[in-house]
N, C-alpha and C positions, 0 to 999 in steps of 0.2 A: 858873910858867914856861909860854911858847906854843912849840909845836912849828915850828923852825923850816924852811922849805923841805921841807915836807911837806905829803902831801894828809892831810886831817884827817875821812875819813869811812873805813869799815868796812864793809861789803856780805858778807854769808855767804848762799850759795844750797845748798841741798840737791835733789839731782834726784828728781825722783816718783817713786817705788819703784812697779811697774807697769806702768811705760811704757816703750817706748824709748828709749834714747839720754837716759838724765835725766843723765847724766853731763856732755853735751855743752850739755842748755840750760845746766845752770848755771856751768858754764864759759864760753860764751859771753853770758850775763847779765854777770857778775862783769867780765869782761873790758869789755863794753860801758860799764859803770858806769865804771871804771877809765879808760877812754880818755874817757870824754865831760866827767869833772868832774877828770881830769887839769892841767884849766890855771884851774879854777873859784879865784875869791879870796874865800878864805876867812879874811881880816878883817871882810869885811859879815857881817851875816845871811844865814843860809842861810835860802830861804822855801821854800813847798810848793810854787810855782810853779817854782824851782829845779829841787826832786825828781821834778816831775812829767815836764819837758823831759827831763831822764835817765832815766826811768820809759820814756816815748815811746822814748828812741834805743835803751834795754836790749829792749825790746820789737820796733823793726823790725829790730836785729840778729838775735834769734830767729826773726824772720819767715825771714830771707835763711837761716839755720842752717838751721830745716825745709824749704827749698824746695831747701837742698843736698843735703841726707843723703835726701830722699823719703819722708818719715816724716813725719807731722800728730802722732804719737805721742808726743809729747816734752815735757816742762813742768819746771819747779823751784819752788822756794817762795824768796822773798825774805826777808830782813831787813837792814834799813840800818841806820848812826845817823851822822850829819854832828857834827860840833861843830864850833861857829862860834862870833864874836862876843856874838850873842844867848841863850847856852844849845846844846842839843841838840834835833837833829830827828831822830825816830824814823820809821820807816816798815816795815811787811811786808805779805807776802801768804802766805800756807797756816800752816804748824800749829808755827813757828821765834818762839821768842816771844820779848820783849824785856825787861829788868827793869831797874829803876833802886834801887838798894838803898844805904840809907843805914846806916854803921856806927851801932849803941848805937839806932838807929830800927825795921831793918827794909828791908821791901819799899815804894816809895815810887809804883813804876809798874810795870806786870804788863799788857801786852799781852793780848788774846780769842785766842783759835785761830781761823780762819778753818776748822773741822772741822764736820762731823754734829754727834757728841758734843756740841759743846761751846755748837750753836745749839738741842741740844733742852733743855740746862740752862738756856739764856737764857730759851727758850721757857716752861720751871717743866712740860715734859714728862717730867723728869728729874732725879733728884735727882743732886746731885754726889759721893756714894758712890756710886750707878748708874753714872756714866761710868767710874770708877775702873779697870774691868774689862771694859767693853763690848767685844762683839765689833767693833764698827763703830769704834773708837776711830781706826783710821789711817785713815778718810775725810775727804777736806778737799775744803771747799768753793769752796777758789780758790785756784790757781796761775798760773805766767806761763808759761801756753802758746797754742800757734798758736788764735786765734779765727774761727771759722767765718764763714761770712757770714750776718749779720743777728745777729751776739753781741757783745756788746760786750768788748772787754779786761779782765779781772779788775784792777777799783781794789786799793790800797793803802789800808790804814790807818794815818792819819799823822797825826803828834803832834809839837808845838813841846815842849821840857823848858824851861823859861826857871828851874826850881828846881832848878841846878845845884851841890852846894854842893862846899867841897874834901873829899877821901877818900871821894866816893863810887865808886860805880860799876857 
């Protein structure tokens, strides 16, 4: 069965533990998400180009949030997932990670952290019993907050599922 008259994506933000007002990025993240793919149709495929335009509008709302409150201090971490037509689009930013887990299979898709930790194990600076307990474990190395001038907006990491099968999830 297709979910009738319903929007078919899920956006969970966590605000940066840290900073000011994480409560408010990611309220007003979640909310932008929400209002901009509000009227999206979703019997096409959802592309990255899709996610990317509500990526953009989640992002100047943040902008307008920090220029409200007076605070540059503010950030949250992303995690999306659309289902559409084509399968599932996945997408995040900071350390909220994604899984695709098949019954009687397992773990099918497992997201990276966008952390320290978890780029010095990429790096092979670090073994992955090392990270287990690192002191630096809650550093992340990209959230969706206010960017400076001359810094580019923290990308997303974003993933097409098109091996969607029934009772996963």
């Amino acid at each position: 069965d297709a979910p009738v008259n319903v929007s078919s994506f899920y956006v969970v933000c966590d605000g940066v533990g840290g900073c000011e007002n994480g409560e408010v990025a990611s309220r007003t993240v979640c909310d932008a998400f929400g209002r901009f793919l509000s009227k999206n149709n979703w019997d096409r495929t959802f592309e990255i180009k899709n996610f990317s335009k509500a990526l953009d509008y989640a992002y100047d709302a943040l902008e307008k949030a920090i220029a409200n409150t007076g605070t540059s201090d503010m950030a949250t971490t992303l995690t999306f997932v659309a289902f559409h037509k084509g399968g599932a689009l996945v997408a995040h930013i900071g350390d909220s990670r994604v899984y695709q887990i098949r019954p009687m299979v397992g773990i099918l898709y497992r997201s990276n952290d966008h952390s320290l930790v978890n780029a010095l194990v990429h790096a092979e600076n670090m073994t992955p019993e090392e990270a287990v307990n690192h002191p630096k474990s809650n550093v992340i190395t990209r959230s969706m907050t206010h960017a400076t001038p001359g810094k580019e907006r923290s990308s997303a990491t974003v993933l097409n599922i098109t091996d969607v099968a029934a009772g996963d999830y």
